[in-house]
C-alpha positions in Angstrom: 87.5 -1.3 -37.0 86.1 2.0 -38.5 85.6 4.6 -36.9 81.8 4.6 -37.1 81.7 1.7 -35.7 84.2 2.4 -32.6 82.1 3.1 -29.7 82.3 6.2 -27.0 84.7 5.1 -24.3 84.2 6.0 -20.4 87.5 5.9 -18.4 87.6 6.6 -14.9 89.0 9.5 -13.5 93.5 9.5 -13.0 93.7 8.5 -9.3 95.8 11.7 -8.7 93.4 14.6 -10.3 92.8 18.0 -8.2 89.4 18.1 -6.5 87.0 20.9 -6.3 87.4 23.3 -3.3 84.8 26.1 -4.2 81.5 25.7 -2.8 79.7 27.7 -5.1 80.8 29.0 -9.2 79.6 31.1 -11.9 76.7 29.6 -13.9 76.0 32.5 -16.2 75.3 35.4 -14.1 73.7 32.9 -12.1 76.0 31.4 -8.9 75.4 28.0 -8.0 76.6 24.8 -5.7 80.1 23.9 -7.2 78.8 20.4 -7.2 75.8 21.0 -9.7 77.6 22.9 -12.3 78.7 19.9 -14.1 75.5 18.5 -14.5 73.5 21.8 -15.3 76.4 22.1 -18.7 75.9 18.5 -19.5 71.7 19.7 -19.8 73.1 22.9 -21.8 75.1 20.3 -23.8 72.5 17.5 -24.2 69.5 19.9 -25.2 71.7 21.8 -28.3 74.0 19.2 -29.3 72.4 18.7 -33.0 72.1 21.9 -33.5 75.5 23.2 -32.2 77.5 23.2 -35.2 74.5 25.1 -37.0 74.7 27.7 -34.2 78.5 28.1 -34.1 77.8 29.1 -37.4 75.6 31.6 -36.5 76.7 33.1 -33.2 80.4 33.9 -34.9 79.0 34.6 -38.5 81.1 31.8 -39.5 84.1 33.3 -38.1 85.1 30.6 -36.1 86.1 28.4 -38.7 88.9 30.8 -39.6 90.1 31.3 -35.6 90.1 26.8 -35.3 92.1 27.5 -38.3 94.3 29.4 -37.3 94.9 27.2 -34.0 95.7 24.6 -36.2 98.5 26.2 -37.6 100.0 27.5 -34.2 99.8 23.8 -33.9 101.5 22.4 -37.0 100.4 18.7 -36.4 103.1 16.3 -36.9 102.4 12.2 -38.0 104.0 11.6 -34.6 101.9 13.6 -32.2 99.2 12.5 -30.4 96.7 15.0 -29.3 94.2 15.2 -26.6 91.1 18.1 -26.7 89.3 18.8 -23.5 85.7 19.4 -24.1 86.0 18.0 -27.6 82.4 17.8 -28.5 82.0 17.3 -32.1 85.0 17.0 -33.2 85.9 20.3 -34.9 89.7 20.5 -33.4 90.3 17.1 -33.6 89.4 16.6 -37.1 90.8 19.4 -38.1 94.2 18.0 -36.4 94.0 14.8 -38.5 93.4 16.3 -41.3 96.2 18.6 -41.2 98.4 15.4 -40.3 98.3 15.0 -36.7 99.1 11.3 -35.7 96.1 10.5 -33.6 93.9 12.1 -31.9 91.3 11.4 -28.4 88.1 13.5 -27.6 87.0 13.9 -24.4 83.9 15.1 -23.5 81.3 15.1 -20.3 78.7 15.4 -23.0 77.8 11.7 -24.7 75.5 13.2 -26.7 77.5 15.8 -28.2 80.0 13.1 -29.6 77.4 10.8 -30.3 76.4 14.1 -32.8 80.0 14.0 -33.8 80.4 10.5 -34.6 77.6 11.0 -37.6 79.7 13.0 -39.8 80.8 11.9 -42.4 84.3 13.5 -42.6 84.9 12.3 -39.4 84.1 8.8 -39.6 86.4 8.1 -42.1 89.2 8.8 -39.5 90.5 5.3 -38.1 92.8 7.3 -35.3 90.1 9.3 -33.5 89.2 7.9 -30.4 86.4 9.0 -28.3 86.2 9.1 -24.2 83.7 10.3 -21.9 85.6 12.3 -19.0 85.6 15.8 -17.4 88.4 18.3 -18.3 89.5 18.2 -14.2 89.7 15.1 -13.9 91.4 13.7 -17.6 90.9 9.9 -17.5 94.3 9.2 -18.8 98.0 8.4 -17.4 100.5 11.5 -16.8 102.7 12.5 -20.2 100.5 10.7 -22.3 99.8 14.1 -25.3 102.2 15.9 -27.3 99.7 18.0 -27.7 96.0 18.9 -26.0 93.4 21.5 -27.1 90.0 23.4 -25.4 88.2 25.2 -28.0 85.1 26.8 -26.4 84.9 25.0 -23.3 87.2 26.2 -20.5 84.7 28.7 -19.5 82.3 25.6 -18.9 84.4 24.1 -16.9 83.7 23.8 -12.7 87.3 24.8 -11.8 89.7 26.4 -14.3 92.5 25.8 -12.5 91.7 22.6 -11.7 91.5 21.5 -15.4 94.6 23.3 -16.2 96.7 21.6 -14.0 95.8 18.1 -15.0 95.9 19.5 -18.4 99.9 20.0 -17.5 100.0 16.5 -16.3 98.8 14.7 -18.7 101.0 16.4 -21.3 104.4 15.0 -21.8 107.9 17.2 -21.3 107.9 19.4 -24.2 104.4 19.1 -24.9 102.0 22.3 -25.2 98.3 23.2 -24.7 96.3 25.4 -26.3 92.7 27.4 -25.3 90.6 28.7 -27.5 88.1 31.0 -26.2 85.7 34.0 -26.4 87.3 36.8 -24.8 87.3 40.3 -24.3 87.1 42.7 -27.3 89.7 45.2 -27.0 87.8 47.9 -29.2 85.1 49.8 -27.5 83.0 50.6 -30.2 83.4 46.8 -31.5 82.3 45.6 -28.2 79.1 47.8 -27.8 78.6 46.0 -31.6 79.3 42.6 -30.3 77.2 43.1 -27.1 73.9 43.8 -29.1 74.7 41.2 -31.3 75.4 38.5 -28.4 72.3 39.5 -27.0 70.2 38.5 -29.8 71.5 34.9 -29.7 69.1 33.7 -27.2 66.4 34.6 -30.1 68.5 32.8 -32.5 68.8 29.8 -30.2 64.8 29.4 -29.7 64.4 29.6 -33.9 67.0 27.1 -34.3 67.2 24.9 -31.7 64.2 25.7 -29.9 66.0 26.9 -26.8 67.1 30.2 -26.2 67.8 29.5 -22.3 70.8 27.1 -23.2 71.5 30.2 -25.6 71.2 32.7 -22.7 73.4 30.8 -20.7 76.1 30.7 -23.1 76.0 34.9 -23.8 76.6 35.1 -20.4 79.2 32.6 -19.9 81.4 34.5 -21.9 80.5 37.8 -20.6 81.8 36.1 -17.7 84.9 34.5 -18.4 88.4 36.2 -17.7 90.1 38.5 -20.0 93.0 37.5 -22.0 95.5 38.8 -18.9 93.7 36.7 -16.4 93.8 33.8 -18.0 97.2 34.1 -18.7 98.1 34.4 -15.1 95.9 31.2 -14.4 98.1 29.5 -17.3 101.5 30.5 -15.1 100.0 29.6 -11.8 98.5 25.9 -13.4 102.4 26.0 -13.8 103.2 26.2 -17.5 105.9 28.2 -19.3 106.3 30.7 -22.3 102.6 31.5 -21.9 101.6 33.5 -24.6 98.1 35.0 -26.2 96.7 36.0 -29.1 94.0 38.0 -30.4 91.3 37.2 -32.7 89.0 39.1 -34.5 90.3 42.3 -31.5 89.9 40.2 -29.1 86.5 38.6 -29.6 87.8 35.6 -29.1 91.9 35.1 -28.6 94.3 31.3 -28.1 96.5 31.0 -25.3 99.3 28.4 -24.9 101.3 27.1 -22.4 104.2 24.9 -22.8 105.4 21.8 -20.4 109.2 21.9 -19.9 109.9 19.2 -18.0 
C-alpha cells in the first residue's frame, strides 16, 4: 500500500492518560474554559492549514528550515528507530526523519485537515513507513514504550495542558528513548527582541494577504509571546519526569530545542 493511498487513522485515547485539571488556559492573551481550547486550535488549524507551510516560510524568513534541521541532527535517526511527533501536522519532522534514515515514523495530529494538507506532497507520499493518526498530544493514542524517539515542533504551546502532554509523552517512549521540543522562545538579545517584536506583529497582516486570515495569525503572535522561557520549560521537562534535560538556543533564542531523556 502506498502511502497516498493509506488513510488518516483515529485511535482512541491510552486508557491511562492524565486528564485536564485547569478550568480555564491561555488562548493568546485571551483566557478561556480549559475545555474549549482544543477545539478553538483545531479552527486555528483547519482555517490555515494550506497555507501553513507558505507562512512558516514567511513568519521565520525561512529560518525554520535550518532550526528542523538542526533537530534532526540532535536526533541522528537510526533504520531501527521508530519515531512518534506530537502535533505533526504536515509532516515537516517526520519526513525529514525518514529521510535522514529513521526507521518509521507516526504523525499525530488533532487537526485532520492539516495532514490531509500533508498527505498531498509529493516528497512525502513516496514514504511507505509514515503512518498517520488523529489524537491529542495529552492523551497519545498508543501503548506505553512504544517510540525510540518523539518530536513537537511548533506545537506544545497549543497544547491545553503542557504537563499533561509531557507526561504521556514520557510514557509512551520506551527506556532509553528521548523527546525533543521545538519551539519559539524567548530572545535573549534585547535589541533583537524589540526587532523580532515589530516584526511578529506584522504577521497578522501577512496572514490576511496570504491566507486570508490574520485572526488565526494574531492568535499565533501571541501564543508565543505567551509560552514559557527556555528555563521554565526546562523545569516542566524535570517535573513531567525526564532526565539530562537540556536546551538550546536558536537564532538567540528566537526559537530554542529541549530534550529530555527516559531512563528507565
Amino acid at each position: 500500500m502506498t502511502e497516498k493511498s493509506r488513510p488518516i487513522r483515529t485511535r482512541a485515547p491510552h486508557d491511562d492518560a492524565p486528564h485536564q485539571d485547569a478550568d480555564t488556559i491561555d488562548f493568546g492573551y485571551e483566557t478561556i474554559a480549559a475545555s474549549e481550547k482544543e477545539g478553538r486550535v483545531r479552527q486555528v488549524f483547519d482555517s490555515v492549514a494550506s497555507s501553513y507551510d507558505v507562512m512558516n516560510d514567511v513568519m521565520s524568513l525561512g529560518i525554520h528550515r535550518l532550526w528542523k534541521d538542526t533537530l534532526i541532527n540532535m536526533i541522528n535517526p537510526k533504520p531501527d528507530h521508530h519515531l512518534i511527533d506530537l502535533a505533526g501536522g504536515t509532516g515537516d519532522i517526520a519526513g525529514r526523519f525518514l529521510k535522514r534514515g529513521g526507521g518509521s515514523a507516526t504523525i499525530i495530529d488533532i487537526n485532520v485537515e492539516m495532514m490531509l494538507a500533508g498527505k498531498q506532497r509529493p516528497d512525502l507520499q513516496k514514504l511507505t513507513n509514515l503512518d498517520w493518526v488523529a489524537g491529542n498530544a495529552e492523551h497519545i493514542p498508543v501503548a506505553d514504550a512504544s517510540a525510540d524517539v518523539m518530536t513537537i515542533a511548533f506545537g506544545l504551546r497549543n497544547v491545553t495542558n503542557r504537563l499533561d502532554a509531557l507526561k504521556d509523552a514520557l510514557r509512551v517512549l520506551k527506556p532509553g528513548g528521548r523527546f525533543y521540543c521545538l519551539e519559539f522562545s524567548h530572545v535573549r538579545s534585547a535589541p533583537l527582541a524589540r526587532i523580532y517584536d515589530l516584526w511578529s506583529s506584522a504577521l497578522p497582516g501577512f496572514g490576511q494577504v496570504i491566507a486570508r486570515d490574520s485572526a488565526s495569525y494574531q492568535y499565533l503572535v501571541e501564543s508565543i509571546r505567551k509560552f514559557p522561557n527556555q528555563e521554565t520549560l526546562s523545569a516542566m521537562f524535570a517535573e513531567a519526569g525526564f532526565a539530562r534535560v537540556k536546551c538550546r538556543d536558536l537564532t538567540m533564542g528566537i526559537a530554542a530545542i529541549h530534550c529530555g531523556w527516559k531512563l528507565d
